[in-house]
C-alpha positions in Angstrom: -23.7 -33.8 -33.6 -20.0 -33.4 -34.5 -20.9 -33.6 -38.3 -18.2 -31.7 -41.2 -20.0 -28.8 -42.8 -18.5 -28.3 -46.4 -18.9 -24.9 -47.8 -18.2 -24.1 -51.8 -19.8 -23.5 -54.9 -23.1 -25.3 -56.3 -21.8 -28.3 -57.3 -19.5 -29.2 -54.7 -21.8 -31.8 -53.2 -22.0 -33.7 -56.2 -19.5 -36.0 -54.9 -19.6 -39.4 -55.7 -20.5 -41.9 -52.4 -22.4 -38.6 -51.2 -25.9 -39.6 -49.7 -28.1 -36.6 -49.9 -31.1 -36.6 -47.4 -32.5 -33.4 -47.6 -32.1 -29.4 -47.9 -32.6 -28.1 -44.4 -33.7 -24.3 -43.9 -32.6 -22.7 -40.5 -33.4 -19.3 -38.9 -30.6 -17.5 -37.3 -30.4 -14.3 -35.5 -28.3 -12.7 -37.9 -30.8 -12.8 -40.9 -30.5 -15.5 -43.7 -27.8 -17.9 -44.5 -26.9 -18.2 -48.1 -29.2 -20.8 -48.9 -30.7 -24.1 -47.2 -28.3 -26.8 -45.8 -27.8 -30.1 -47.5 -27.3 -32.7 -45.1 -26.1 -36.3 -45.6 -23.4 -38.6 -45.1 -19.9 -39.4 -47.1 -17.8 -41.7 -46.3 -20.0 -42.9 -42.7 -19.9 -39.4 -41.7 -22.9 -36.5 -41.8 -21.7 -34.0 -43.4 -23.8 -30.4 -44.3 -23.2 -28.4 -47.2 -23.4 -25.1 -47.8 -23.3 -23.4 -51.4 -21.7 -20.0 -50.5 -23.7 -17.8 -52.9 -26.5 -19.5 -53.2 -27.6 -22.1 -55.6 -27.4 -20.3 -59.0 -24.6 -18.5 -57.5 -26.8 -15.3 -56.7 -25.2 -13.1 -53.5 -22.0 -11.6 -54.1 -19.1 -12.0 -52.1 -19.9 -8.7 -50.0 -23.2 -9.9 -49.5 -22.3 -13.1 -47.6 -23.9 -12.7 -44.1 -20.6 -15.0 -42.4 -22.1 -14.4 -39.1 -25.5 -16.0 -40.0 -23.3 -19.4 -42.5 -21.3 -19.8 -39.3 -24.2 -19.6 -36.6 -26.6 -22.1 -38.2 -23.7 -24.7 -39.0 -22.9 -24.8 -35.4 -26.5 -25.3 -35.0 -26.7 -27.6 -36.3 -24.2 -29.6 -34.6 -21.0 -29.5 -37.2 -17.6 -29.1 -35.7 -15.5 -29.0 -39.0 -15.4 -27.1 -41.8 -13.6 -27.6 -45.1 -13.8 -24.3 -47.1 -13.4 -24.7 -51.3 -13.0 -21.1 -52.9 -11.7 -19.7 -56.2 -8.4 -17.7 -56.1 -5.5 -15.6 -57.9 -2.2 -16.3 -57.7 0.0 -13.8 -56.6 2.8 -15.9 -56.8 4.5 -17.5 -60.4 4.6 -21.3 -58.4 0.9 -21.3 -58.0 -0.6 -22.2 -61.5 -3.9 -22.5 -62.7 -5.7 -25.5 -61.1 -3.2 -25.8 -58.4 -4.8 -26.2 -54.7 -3.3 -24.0 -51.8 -3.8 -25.4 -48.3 -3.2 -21.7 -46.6 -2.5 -21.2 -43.1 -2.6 -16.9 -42.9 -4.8 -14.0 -43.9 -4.9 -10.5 -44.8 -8.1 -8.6 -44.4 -8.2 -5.9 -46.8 -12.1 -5.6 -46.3 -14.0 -2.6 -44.6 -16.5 -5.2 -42.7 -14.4 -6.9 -40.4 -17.5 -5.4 -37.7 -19.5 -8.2 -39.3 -17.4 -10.6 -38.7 -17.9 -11.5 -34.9 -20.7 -13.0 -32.9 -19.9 -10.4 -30.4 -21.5 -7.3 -29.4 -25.0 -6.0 -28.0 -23.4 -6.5 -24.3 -20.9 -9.7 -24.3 -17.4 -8.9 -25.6 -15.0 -11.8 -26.8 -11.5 -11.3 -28.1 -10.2 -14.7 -29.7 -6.9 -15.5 -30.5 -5.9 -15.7 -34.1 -2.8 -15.2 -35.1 -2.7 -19.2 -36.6 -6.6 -18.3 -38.4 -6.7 -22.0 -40.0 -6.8 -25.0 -38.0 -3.4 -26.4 -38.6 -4.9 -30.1 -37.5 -7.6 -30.1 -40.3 -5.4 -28.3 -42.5 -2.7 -31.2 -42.4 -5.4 -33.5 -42.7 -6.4 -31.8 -46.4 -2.5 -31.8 -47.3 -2.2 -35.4 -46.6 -5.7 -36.1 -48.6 -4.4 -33.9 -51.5 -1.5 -36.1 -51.7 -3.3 -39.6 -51.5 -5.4 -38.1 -54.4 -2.9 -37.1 -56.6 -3.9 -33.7 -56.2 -0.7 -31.3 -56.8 -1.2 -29.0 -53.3 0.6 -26.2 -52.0 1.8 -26.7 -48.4 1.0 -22.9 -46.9 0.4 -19.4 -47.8 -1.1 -16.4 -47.1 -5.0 -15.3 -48.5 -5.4 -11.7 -49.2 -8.8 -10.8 -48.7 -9.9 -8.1 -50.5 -13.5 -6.8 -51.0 -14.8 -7.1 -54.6 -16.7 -7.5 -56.6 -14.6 -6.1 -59.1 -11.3 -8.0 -59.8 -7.9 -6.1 -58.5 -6.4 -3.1 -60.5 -2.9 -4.2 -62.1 -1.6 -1.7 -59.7 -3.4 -3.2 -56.3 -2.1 -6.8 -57.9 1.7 -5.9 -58.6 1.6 -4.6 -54.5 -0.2 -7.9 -53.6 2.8 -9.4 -55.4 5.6 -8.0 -54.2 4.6 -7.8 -50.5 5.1 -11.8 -51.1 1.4 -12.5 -50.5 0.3 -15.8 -52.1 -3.2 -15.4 -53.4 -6.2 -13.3 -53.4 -9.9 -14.3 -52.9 -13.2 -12.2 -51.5 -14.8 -14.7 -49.0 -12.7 -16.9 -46.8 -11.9 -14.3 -44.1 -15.4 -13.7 -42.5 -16.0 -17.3 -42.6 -12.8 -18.2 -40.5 -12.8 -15.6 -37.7 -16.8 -16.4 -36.9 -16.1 -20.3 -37.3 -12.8 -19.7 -35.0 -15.4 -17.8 -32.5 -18.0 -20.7 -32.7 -15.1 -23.3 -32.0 -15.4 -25.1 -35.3 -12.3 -25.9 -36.8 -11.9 -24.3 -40.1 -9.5 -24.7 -43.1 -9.4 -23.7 -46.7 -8.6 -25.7 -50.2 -7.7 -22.3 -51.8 -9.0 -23.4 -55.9 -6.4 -21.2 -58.2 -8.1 -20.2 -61.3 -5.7 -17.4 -62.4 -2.6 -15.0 -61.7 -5.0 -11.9 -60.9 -3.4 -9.4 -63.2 0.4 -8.8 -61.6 2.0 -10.9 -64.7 1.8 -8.9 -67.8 2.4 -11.3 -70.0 -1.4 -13.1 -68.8 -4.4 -12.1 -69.5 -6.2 -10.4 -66.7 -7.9 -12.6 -64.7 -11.7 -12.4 -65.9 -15.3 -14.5 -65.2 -14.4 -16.1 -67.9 -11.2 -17.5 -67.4 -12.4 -18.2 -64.1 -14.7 -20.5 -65.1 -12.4 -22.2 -67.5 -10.6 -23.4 -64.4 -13.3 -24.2 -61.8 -14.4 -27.8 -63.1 -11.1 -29.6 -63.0 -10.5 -27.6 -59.4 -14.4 -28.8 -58.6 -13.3 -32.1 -59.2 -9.4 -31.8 -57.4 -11.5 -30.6 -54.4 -14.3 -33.4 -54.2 -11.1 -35.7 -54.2 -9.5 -34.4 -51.7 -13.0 -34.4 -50.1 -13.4 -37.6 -50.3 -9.8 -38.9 -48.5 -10.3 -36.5 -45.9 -13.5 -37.1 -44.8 -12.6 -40.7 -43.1 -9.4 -39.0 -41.5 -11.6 -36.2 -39.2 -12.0 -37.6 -35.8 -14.7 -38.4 -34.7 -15.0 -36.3 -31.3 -13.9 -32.5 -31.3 -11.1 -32.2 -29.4 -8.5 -29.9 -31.4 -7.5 -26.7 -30.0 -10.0 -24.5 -32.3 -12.5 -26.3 -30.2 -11.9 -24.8 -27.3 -11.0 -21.7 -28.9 -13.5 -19.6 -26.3 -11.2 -20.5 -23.7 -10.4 -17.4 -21.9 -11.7 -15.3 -24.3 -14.8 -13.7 -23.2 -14.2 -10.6 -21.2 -17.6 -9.5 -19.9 -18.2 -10.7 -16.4 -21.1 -13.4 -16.6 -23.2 -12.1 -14.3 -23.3 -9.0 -16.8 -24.7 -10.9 -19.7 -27.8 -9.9 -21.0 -30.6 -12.3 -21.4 -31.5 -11.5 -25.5 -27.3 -11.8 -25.9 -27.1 -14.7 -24.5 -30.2 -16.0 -26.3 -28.7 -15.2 -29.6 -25.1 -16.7 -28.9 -26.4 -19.7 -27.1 -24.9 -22.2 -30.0 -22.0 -20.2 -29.6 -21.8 -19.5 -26.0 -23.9 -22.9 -25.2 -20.3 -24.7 -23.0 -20.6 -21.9 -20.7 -24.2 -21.5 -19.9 
């Protein structure tokens, strides 16, 4: 138990010192994960990966099931995770291959229903005005830093939708409203992680300016990719000097982030809810 879950692209977990043991499938009540689960250990510590779209990068960002990534990491047993994601910047200080260590989000998505364990007779209302863990998210800052990583300290993820990029005229309103930068994934991930009680926070991978700046190209697949290596490796860095800085025993605030947030009277739960939510609800039972 009490293992770091990493969750990024394909070859994320190609991180040197990384001892791979084996891809583990798991069942959830909420249909399929993205993939199987590596599990292994880093640094003396197991740690479970996850490639968000599925090796070969095959489910599109509005195809992540969040609900079902979430529920089988807490299954099995992780009580961190460190999220790496591509993103625009919406801001001229965030260059390409920069890493932004957010702490806010926007949802501009239409699915934010799919993004909570609750429902089906137990309703749960956690707080989440501060949506990052700000202990694992210092933790990353100070890693970036021993790694020679040049990191942002804060900012504020626009989540939109996709899977087409942002019109110029959705990007230049991004901008000015001071946002920071845009991705399609991150969102989902931290309110059901925040409802599991696993402390969540982002390395946020910019690969581009979106399209607000003119004088850029628009950001496309292409110059994406261009980016993603050197901000693969910046990441499995800062990775690697985190990893040894994560106590051992969960004990941050996100971890008891259920505290006083379930409002259905116990008594009242149903037996195939609770079922279903035990890894969430499991403290309580």
């Amino acid at each position: 138990m009490n293992k770091i879950g990493i969750i990024g692209g394909s070859g994320l977990y190609e991180i040197e010192g990384f001892e791979a043991h084996e891809w583990v499938p798991v069942d959830t009540p909420f249909g399929s994960p993205s993939d199987e689960f590596l599990t292994g250990q880093l640094k003396d510590r197991d740690v479970v990966f996850l490639p968000r779209h599925g090796r070969g990068h095959r489910i599109m960002p509005s195809e992540l099931n969040h609900r079902a990534n979430i529920w089988a990491m807490k299954q099995l047993g992780v009580s961190w995770i460190i999220s790496a994601s591509a993103v625009g910047s919406l801001q001229p200080q965030y260059t390409p291959c920069d890493i932004v260590l957010i702490d806010q989000f926007i949802d501009n998505t239409k699915q934010s229903s799919t993004h909570t364990f609750f429902g089906g007779g137990i309703v749960g209302h956690v707080t989440f005005a501060e949506p990052v863990c700000e202990e694992l998210r210092t933790v990353l800052l100070a890693a970036a830093d021993h790694a020679g990583v040049k990191a942002h300290d804060r900012g504020t993820y626009v989540n939109m939708e996709g899977p087409a990029f942002s019109t110029r005229a959705e990007s230049l309103r991004n901008q000015k409203l001071r946002f920071d930068v845009i991705g399609m994934t991150n969102l989902g991930e931290a309110r059901c992680a925040r409802e599991a009680e696993i402390s969540y926070a982002t390395l946020a991978m910019v690969t581009d300016y979106d399209c607000w700046k003119v004088e850029e190209e628009p950001v496309s697949v292409e110059t994406v990719i261009a980016c993603l290596q050197k901000n693969a490796s910046s990441a499995k860095a800062i990775i690697q000097q985190a990893i040894p800085k994560i106590p051992s025993d969960p004990a941050w605030p996100s971890h008891r982030s259920l505290d006083n947030a379930i409002m259905t009277e116990k008594s009242a739960w149903p037996s195939d809810a609770i079922e279903k939510l035990k890894p969430i609800i499991g403290r309580f039972l």
